[in-house]
C-alpha positions as CSV (number, residue, x, y, z in Angstrom):
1,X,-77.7,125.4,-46.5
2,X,-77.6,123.2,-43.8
3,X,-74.4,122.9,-41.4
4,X,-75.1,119.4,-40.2
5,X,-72.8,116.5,-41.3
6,X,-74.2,114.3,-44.1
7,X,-72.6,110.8,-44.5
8,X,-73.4,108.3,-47.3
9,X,-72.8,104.8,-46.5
10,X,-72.8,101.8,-48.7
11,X,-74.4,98.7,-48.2
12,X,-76.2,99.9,-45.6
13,X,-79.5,97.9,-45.3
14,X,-78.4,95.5,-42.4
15,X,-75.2,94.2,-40.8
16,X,-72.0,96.4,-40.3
17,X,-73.2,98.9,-42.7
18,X,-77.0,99.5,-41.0
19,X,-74.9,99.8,-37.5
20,X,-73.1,102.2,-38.9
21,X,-75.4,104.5,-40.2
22,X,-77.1,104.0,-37.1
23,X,-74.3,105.8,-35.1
24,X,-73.4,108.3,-37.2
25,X,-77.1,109.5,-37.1
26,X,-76.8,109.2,-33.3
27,X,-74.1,111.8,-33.7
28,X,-76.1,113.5,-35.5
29,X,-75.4,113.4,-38.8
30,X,-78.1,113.2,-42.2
31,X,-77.5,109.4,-43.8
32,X,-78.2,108.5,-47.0
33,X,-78.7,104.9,-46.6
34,X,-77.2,102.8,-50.1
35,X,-78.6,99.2,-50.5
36,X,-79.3,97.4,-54.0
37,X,-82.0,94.7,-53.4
38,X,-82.9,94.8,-49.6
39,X,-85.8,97.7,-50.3
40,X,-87.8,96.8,-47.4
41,X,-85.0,97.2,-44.7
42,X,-83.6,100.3,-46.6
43,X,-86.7,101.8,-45.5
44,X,-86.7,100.6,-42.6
45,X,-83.2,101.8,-41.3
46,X,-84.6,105.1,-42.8
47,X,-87.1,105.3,-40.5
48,X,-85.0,104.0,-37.2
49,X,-82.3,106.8,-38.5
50,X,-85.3,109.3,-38.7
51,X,-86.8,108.9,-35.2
52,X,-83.5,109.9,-33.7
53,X,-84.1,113.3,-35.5
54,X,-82.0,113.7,-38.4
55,X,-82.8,113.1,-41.7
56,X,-82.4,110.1,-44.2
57,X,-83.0,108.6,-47.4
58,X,-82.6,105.5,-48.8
59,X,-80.6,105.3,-52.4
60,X,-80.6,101.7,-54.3
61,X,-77.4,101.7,-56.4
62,X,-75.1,98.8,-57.9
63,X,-71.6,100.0,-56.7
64,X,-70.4,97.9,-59.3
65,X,-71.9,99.9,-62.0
66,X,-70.2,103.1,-62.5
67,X,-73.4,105.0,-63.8
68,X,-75.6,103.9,-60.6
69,X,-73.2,105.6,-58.4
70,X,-73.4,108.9,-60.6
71,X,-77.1,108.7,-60.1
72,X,-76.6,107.7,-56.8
73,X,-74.7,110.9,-56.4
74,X,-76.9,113.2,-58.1
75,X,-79.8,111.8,-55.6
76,X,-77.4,112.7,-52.7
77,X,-76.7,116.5,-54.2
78,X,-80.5,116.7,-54.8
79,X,-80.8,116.0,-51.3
80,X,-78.4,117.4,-49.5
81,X,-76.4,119.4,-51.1
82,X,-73.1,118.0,-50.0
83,X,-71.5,114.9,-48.3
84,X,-68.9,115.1,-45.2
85,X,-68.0,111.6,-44.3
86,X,-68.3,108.6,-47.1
87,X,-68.2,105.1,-45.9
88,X,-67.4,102.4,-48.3
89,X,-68.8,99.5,-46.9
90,X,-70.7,97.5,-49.9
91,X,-69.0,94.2,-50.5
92,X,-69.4,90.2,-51.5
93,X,-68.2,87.3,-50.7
94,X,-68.4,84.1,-52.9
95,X,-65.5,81.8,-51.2
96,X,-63.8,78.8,-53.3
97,X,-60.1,77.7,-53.6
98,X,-58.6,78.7,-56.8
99,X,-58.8,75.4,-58.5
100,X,-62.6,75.3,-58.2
101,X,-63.4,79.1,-58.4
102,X,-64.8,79.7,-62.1
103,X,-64.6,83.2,-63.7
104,X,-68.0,84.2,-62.4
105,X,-66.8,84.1,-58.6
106,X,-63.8,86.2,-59.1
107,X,-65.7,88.6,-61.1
108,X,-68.4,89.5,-58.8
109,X,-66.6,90.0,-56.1
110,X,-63.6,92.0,-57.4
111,X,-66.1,94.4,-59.3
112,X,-68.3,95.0,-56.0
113,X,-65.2,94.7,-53.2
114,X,-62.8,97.0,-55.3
115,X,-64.2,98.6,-58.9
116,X,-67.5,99.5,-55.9
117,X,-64.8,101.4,-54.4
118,X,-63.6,103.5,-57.2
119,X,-67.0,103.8,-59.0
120,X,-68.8,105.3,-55.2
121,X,-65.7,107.7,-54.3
122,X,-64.8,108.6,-58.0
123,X,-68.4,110.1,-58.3
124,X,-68.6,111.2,-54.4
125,X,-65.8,113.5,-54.9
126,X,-67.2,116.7,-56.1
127,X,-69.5,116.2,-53.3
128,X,-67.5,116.1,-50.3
129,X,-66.5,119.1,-48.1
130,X,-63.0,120.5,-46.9
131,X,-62.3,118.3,-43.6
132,X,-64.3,115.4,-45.0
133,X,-64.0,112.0,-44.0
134,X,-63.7,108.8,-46.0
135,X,-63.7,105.3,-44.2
136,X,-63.3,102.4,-46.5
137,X,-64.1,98.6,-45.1
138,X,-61.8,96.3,-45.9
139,X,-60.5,93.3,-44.1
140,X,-58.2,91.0,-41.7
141,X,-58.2,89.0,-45.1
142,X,-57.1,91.7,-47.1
143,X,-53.4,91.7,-44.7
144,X,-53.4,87.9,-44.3
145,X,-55.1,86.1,-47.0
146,X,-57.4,83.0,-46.2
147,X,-57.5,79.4,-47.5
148,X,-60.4,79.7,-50.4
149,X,-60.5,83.6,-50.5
150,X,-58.3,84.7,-53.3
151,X,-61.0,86.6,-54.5
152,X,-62.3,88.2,-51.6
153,X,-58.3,88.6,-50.0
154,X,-57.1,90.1,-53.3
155,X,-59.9,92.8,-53.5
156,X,-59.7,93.4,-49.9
157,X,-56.2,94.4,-49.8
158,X,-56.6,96.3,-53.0
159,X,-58.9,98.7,-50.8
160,X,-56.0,99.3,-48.6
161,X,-54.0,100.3,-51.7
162,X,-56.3,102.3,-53.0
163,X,-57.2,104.3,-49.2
164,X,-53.0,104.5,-48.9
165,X,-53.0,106.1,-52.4
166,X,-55.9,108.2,-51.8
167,X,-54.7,109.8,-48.7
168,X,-52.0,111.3,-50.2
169,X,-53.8,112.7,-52.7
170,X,-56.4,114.8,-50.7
171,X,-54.3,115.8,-48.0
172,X,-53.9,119.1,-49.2
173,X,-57.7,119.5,-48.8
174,X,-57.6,118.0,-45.6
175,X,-59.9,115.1,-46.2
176,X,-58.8,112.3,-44.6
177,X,-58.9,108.7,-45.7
178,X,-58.8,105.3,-43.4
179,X,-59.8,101.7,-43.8
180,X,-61.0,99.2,-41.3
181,X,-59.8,95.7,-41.3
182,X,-62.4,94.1,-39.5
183,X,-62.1,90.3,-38.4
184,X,-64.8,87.5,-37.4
185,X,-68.0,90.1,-37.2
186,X,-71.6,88.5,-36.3
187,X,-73.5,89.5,-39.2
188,X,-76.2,87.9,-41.4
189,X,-73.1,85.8,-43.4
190,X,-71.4,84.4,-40.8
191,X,-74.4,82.9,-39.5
192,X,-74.3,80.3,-41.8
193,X,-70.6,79.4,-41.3
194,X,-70.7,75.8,-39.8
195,X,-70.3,75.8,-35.9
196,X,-67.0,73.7,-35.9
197,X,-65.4,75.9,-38.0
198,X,-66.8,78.8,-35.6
199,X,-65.7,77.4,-32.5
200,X,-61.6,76.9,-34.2
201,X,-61.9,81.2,-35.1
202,X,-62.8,81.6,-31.4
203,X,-60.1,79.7,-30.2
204,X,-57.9,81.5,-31.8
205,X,-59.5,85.2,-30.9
206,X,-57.8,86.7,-27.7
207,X,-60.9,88.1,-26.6
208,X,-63.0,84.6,-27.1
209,X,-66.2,86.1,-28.4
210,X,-67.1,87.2,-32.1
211,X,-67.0,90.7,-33.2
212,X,-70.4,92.4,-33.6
213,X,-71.5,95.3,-36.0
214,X,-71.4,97.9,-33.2
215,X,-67.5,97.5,-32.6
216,X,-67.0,98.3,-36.3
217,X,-69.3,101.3,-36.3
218,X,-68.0,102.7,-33.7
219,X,-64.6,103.1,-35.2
220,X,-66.3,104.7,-38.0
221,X,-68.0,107.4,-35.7
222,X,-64.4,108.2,-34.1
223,X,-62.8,108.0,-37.5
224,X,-65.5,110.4,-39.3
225,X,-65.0,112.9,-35.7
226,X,-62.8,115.7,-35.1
227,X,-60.8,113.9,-32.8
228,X,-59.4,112.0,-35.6
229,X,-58.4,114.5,-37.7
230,X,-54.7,113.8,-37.7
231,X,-55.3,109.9,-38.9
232,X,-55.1,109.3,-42.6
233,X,-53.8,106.7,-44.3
234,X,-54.1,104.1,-41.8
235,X,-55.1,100.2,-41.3
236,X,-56.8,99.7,-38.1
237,X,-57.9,96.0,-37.6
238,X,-61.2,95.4,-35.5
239,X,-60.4,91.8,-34.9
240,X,-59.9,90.9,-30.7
241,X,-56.7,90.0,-31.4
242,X,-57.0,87.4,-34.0
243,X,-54.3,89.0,-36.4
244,X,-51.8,90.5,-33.8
C-alpha cells in the first residue's frame, strides 16, 4: 500500500475547490477531484494535478444525495485504498430575502451547504486514517449572517456546528477537524456581483483587495500538515479583515 497522503475534495472542478486540490497535490498528496456537472474541467484539473506527479481522479457525485457519496466513496477505496485529509468544499448559493425566497431556494442550498456535509463525511469515515485531517468550508456568513442569505447564512453556520461537534468526537483517534470562514473570494460567482456593490465590500476590507482561491487553499495545506496537528475544532476566517 501506498504511504502517500490521499485527500478527497469536494467541489473541486474550479474556484476555491480546484486551488485547493491544486496545493495539496503540490505537497504531494493523491486527489480525488469531486465535481457534479463540470466533466470537462474535472478532467482537466486531473490532468494539471497529474503533471506535478501524483496521482488523481476525477469522481462526479451529488453531495446532496446520500447514495452518490457511498459510491463516491467506494470509487475512492477502489482507488486508493484510503483517505488522509477530506475537504468539504461543495456548496450553493441561491440569495433572496426571506419574504421572496420560495421553498425551492432554501431547499437546495441547505441540502448541498449542510445535508452535502454529512452525506461526504458520514460515508468518508471508514476511509480515513489515524492523524487524518478534515477541513470543512464554511463562511464569514455563517458567523454574521447577510441581508438576503438566510439560506446560505443558516447552512453555513450549521457547518461550524457540525465541525465543533465532530471534533470532539474523533479526538481520541486523533483526526482533527477545522472549518474555514472565508470572506469576499474572487471566484467564478462573484464575478457576476454588480461592481457598486463590489466596490462598498472593498471599502469595508482592511486589506482593500478581494480574496482569491489561493489564500483559501493555502490554509487548507497548513491545516491538512503536521504542523497543525494540535488545531481542532476551530473557526479561522480568511476574510482581510472584513469581520474583525
Amino acid at each position: 500500500m501506498q504511504n502517500r497522503r490521499v485527500a478527497l475534495v469536494t467541489g473541486a472542478s474550479r474556484g476555491i475547490g480546484k486551488a485547493i486540490a491544486i496545493e495539496l497535490a503540490k505537497n504531494n498528496a493523491d486527489i480525488a477531484v469531486n465535481y457534479y456537472k463540470d466533466e470537462k474541467e474535472a478532467a482537466g484539473v486531473v490532468e494539471e494535478i497529474k503533471k506535478l506527479g501524483v496521482d488523481s481522479i476525477a469522481v462526479k457525485a451529488d453531495v446532496s444525495k446520500f447514495e452518490e457519496c457511498s459510491s463516491m466513496m467506494d470509487a475512492v477505496k477502489k482507488k486508493f485504498g484510503y483517505l488522509d485529509i477530506l475537504v468539504n468544499n461543495a456548496g450553493a448559493i441561491s440569495d433572496r430575502t426571506l419574504k421572496n425566497m420560495d421553498k425551492g431556494q432554501w431547499d437546495l442550498v441547505v441540502r448541498t451547504n449542510l445535508d452535502g456535509i454529512f452525506n461526504v463525511t458520514k460515508n468518508a469515515l471508514p476511509l480515513i486514517r489515524e492523524n487524518g485531517r478534515i477541513i470543512n468550508i464554511s463562511s464569514i456568513v455563517g458567523i454574521s449572517g447577510n441581508h438576503g442569505q438566510t439560506n446560505y447564512a443558516a447552512s453555513k453556520a450549521g457547518v461550524i456546528g457540525f465541525t465543533k461537534s465532530l471534533a470532539r468526537e474523533l479526538g481520541k483517534q486523533k483526526v482533527t477537524v477545522n472549518a474555514i470562514a472565508p470572506g469576499f473570494i474572487e471566484t467564478y460567482m462573484t464575478k457576476g456581483m454588480p461592481f457598486i456593490r463590489k466596490k462598498i465590500i472593498m471599502a469595508m476590507v482592511p486589506l482593500g483587495r478581494p480574496g482569491m482561491p489561493e489564500d483559501v487553499a493555502n490554509l487548507v495545506v497548513f491545516l491538512a500538515s503536521d504542523k497543525a496537528g494540535y488545531i481542532t475544532g476551530d473557526v479561522i476566517r480568511v476574510d482581510g479583515g472584513l469581520n474583525f
